[in-house]
Legacy VTK file of the C-alpha trace (Angstrom):
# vtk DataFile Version 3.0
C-alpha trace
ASCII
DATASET POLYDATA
POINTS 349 float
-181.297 10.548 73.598
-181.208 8.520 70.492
-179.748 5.492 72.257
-182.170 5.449 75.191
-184.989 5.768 72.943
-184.109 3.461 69.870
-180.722 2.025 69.894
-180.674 0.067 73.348
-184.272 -1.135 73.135
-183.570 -2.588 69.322
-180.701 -4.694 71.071
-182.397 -5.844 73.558
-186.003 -6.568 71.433
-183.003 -8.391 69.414
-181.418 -10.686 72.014
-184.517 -11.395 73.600
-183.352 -8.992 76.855
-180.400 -10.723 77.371
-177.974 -8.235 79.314
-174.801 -10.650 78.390
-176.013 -10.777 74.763
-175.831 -7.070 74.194
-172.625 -6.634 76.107
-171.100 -9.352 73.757
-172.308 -7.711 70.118
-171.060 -4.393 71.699
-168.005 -5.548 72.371
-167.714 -7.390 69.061
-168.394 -4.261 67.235
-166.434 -1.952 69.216
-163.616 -4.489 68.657
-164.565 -3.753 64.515
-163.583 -0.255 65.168
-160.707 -1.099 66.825
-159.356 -2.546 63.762
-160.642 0.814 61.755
-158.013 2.901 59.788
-156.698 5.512 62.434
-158.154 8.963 60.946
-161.583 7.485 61.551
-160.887 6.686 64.535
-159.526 10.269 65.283
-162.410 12.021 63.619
-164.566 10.076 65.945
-162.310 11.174 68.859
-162.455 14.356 68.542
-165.957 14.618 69.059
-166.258 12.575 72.709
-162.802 13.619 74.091
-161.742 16.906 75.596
-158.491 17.820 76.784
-158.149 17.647 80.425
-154.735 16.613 81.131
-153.456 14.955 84.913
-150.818 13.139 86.267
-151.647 10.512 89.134
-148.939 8.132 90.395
-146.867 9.147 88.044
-148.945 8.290 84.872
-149.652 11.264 82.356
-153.639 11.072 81.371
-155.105 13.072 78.635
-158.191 13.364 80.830
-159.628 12.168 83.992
-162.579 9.621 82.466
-161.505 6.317 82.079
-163.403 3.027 81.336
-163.525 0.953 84.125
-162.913 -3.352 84.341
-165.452 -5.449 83.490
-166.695 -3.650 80.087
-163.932 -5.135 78.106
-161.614 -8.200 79.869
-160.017 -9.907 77.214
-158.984 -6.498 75.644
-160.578 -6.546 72.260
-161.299 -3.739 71.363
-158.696 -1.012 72.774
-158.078 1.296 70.183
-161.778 1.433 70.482
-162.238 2.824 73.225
-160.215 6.291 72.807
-162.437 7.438 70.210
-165.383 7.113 72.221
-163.683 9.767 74.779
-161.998 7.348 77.140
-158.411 8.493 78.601
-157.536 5.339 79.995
-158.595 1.930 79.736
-158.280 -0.622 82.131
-159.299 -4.403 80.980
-159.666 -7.285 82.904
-160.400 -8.415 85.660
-157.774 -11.441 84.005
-157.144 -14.209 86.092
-153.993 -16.344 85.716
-155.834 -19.117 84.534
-158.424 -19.361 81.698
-162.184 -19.807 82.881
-165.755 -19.331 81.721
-166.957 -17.849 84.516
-170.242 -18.262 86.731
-173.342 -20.018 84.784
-175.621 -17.873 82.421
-177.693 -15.516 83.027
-175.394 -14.016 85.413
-175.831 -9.911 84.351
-179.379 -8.518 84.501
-179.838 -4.938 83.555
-182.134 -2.992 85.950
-183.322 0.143 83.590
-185.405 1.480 86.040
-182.958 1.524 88.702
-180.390 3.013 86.482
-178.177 -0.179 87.373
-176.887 -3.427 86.581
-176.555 -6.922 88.830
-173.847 -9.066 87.563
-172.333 -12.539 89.125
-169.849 -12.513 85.925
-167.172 -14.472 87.760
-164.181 -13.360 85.975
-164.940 -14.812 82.567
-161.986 -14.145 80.863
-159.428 -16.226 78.682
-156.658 -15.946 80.997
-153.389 -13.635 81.302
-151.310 -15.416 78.779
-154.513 -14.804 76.501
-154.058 -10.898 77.129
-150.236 -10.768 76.786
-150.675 -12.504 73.314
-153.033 -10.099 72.490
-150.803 -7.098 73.597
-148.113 -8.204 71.845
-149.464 -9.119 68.019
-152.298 -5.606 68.473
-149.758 -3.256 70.644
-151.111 -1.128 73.548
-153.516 1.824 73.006
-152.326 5.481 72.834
-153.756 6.307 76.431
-152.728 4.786 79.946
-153.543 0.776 80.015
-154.569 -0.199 83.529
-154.898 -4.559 83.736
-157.308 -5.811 86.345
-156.122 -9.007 88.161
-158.221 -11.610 89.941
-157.537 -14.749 91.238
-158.105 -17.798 89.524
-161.692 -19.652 91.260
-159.994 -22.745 90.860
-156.739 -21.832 92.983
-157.370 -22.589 96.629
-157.306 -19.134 99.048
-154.021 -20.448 100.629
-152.093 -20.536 97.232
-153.441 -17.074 95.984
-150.361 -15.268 95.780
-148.658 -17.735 93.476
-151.849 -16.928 91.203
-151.906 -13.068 90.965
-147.369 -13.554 90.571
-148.242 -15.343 87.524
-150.730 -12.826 86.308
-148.643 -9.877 87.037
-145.606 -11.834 85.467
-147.072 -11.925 82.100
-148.542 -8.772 81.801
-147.074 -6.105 83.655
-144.378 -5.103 80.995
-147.817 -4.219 78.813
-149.535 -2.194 81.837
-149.167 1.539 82.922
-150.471 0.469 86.286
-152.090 -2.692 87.883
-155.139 -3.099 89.344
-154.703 -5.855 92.378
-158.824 -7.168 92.465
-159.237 -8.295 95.766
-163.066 -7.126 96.223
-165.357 -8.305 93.714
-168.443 -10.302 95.642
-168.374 -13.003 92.444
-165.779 -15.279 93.641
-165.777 -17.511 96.717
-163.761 -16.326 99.513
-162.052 -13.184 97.316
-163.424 -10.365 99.637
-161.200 -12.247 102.393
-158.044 -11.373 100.678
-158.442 -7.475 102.045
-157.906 -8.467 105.275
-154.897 -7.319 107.093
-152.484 -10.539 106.631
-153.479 -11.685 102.987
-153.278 -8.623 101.614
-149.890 -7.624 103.015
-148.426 -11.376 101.495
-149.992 -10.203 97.998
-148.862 -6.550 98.108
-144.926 -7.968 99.363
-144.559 -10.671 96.498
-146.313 -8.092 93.807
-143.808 -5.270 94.663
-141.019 -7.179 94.745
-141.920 -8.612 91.129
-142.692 -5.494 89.680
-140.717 -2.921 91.626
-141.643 0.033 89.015
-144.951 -0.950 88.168
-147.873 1.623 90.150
-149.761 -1.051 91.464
-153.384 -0.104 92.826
-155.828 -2.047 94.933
-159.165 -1.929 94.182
-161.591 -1.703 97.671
-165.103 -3.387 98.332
-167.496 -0.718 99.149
-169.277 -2.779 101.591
-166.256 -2.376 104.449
-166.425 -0.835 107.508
-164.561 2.274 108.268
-162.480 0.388 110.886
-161.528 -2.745 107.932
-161.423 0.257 105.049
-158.991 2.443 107.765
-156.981 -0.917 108.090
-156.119 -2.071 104.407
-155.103 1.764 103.739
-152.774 1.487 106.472
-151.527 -2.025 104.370
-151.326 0.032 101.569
-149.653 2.848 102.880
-146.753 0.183 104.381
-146.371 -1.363 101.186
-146.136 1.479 98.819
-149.043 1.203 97.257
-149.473 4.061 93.980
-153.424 4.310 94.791
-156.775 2.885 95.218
-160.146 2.443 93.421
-162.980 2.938 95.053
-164.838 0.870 94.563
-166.241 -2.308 93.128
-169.930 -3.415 93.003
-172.145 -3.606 96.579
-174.108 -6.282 97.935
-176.991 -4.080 99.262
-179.940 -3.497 97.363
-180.960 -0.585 98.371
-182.154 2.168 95.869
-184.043 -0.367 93.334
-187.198 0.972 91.967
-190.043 -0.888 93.145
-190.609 -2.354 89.609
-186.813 -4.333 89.566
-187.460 -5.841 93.202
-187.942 -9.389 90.793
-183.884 -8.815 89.518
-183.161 -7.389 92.885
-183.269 -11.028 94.531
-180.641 -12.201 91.778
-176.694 -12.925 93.270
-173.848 -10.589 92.522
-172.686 -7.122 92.715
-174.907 -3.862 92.129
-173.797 -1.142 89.907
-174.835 1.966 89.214
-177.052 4.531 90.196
-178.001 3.002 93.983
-174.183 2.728 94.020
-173.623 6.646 93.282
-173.185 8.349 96.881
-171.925 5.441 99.043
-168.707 5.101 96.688
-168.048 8.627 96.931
-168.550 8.492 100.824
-165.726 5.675 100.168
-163.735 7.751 98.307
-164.514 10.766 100.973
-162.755 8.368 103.642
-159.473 7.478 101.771
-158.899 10.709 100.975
-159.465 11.897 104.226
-157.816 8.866 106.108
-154.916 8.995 103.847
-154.547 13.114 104.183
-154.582 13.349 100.296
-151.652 10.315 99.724
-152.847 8.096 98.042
-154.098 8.787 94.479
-157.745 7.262 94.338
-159.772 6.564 90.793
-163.390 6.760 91.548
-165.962 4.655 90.399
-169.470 3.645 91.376
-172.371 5.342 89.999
-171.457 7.669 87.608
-173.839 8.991 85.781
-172.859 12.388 83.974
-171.385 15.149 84.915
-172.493 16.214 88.214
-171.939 12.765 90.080
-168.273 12.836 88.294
-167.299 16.514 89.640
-168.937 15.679 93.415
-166.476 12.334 92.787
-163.133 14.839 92.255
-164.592 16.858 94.864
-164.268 13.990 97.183
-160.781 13.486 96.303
-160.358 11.239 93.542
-158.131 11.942 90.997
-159.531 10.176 88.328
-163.236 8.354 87.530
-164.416 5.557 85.891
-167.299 4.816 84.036
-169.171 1.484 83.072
-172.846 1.435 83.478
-173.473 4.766 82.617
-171.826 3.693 79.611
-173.370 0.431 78.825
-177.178 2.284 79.532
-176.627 5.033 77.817
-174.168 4.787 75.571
-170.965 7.278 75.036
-172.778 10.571 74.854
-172.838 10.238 78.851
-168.739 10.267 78.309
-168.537 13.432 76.145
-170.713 15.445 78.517
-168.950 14.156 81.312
-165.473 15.232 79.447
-166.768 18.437 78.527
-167.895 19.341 82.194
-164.707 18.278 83.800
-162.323 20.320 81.275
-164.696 23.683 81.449
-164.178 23.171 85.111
-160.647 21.905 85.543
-159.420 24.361 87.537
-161.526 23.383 90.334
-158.845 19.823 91.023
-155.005 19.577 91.243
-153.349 18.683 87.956
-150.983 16.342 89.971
-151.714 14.100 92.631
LINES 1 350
349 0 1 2 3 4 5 6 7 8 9 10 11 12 13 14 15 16 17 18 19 20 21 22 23 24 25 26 27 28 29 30 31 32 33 34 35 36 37 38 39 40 41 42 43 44 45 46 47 48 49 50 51 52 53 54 55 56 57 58 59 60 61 62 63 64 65 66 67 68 69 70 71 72 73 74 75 76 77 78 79 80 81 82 83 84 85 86 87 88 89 90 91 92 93 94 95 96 97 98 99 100 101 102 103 104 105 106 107 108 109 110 111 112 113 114 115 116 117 118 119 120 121 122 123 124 125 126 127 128 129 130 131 132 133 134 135 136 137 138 139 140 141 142 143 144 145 146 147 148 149 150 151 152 153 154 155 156 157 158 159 160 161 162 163 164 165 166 167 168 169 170 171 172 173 174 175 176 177 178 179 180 181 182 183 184 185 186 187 188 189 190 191 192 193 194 195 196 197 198 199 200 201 202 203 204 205 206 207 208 209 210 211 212 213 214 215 216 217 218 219 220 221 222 223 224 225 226 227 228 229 230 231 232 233 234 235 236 237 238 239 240 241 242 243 244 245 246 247 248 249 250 251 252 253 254 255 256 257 258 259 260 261 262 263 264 265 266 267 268 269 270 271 272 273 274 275 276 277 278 279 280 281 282 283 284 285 286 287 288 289 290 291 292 293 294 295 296 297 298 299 300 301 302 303 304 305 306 307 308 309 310 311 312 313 314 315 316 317 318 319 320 321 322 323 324 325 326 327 328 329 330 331 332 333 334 335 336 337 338 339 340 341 342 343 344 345 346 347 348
């Protein structure tokens, strides 16, 4: 494909192989056609989308391939991201304070290995950043899913105040919530899916935002008996669904020729990812007997890996490193597969 062959290498000849450099100037420029007159925008739509309409928690999607956190936190570029065949969008992860994140270089791209190692650390300028934003730019014409984190500075203990003050300022923009509890990037997060913490979260976030579908996103890295527990949590607090899942800790699946980036900290993405997040999403759906909606993400890479991830049980996927390798032909094929076949899944869940 043209941006295998020429258009990623020329960015990275360009930025001297600098995984954060590239993400940035794609950003940037996806962020330029953001701001593009809407009938380009459309025409450019038309091409990568497909109609593939579902419902899940009670959110109407165009189609079941969204774009998952990490790709674009602050938001910058979300009436982007429709025309490149996206149905939703979810930005973040947004913490309720501003912070720069984990020192550089903290993403390495693995192009061998079909993945990507990032220790990003939940760079973001902060939730009142994002509300701003919402407000003066308005919310894109798909479902808007926010990622929240807590802040690295706020002590475990006081966590709850932190994601309240997240979910205070930008719920009334959000068509569900994302409650991050699992990424491997900040001290002592992964802690907050235990039984206790997590209930405390899920109690004061309800009660906040009583009609807002809030969804907790799962390590993959959990054992069956800790997954089988914080699905029980969610089923007692009304959780709308789950995502399954965030980035691993193992290394295995790396081509011999990225063992070098393989000894870097932070969470693995992407191809070695592919089948233990849809054994993940295998067990909620099968734990839960179908209740819980589940978005499905984790090494996607076209087509096939997205219809074995419905077949699974999730209702919805979500790509990111496919995207970032290979650019947004892998979201058109993936579109186009999933509508040809769309009476293979449930059209509610």
């Amino acid at each position: 494909m043209l941006f295998d062959s020429l258009l990623r290498p020329a960015l990275y000849r360009l930025h001297g192989g600098d995984a954060e450099r590239v993400h940035e100037r794609t950003v940037r420029a996806l962020g330029s056609l953001s701001a593009a007159p809407a009938p380009a925008r459309a025409a450019l739509r038309r091409t990568y989308a497909a109609a593939d309409p579902v419902t899940a928690f009670g959110v109407r999607f165009p189609g079941r391939v969204g774009l998952a956190a990490g790709m674009d936190k602050d938001g910058r570029a979300l009436h982007a991201w429709p025309s490149l065949g996206f149905s939703f969008i979810e930005v973040g992860t947004v913490t309720a304070r501003e912070q720069p994140g984990n020192p550089r270089p903290r993403l390495f791209a693995l192009p061998d290995s079909d993945a990507v190692i990032n220790r990003m650390g939940f760079n973001n300028a902060g939730a009142d950043a994002l509300a701003a934003r919402l407000t003066r730019d308005g919310t894109p014409d798909v479902p808007l899913g926010i990622s929240i984190g807590k802040s690295k500075a706020t002590p475990i203990d006081e966590a709850v105040a932190d994601y309240e003050t997240s979910l205070r300022a930008l719920h009334p923009f959000a068509d569900y919530v994302a409650i991050n509890v699992s990424s491997p990037n900040t001290p002592g997060l992964r802690t907050l899916q235990d039984r206790d913490s997590l209930s405390e979260i899920l109690t004061a976030l309800r009660d906040l935002a009583p009609t807002t579908p809030l969804l907790v996103k799962v390590a993959p890295d959990l054992t069956d008996d800790a997954l089988g527990e914080l699905l029980q949590v969610c089923t007692d607090h009304d959780v709308a669904g789950v995502i399954a899942t965030n980035t691993t800790l193992a290394r295995d699946g790396l081509a011999t020729s990225d063992a070098a980036a393989a000894s870097e900290a932070g969470g693995l993405s992407g191809r070695p990812l592919t089948r233990r997040a849809r054994d993940v999403v295998r067990f909620v759906h099968t734990r839960t007997a179908g209740a819980l909606p589940i978005i499905g993400v984790g090494g996607i890479g076209g087509p096939a890996d997205a219809e074995a991830m419905l077949d699974a049980g999730a209702a919805l996927v979500q790509l990111y490193t496919a995207f970032a390798l290979h650019g947004p032909s892998v979201v058109r094929d993936i579109n186009r597969s999933l509508a040809a076949e769309r009476a293979r899944w449930p059209a509610a869940y």
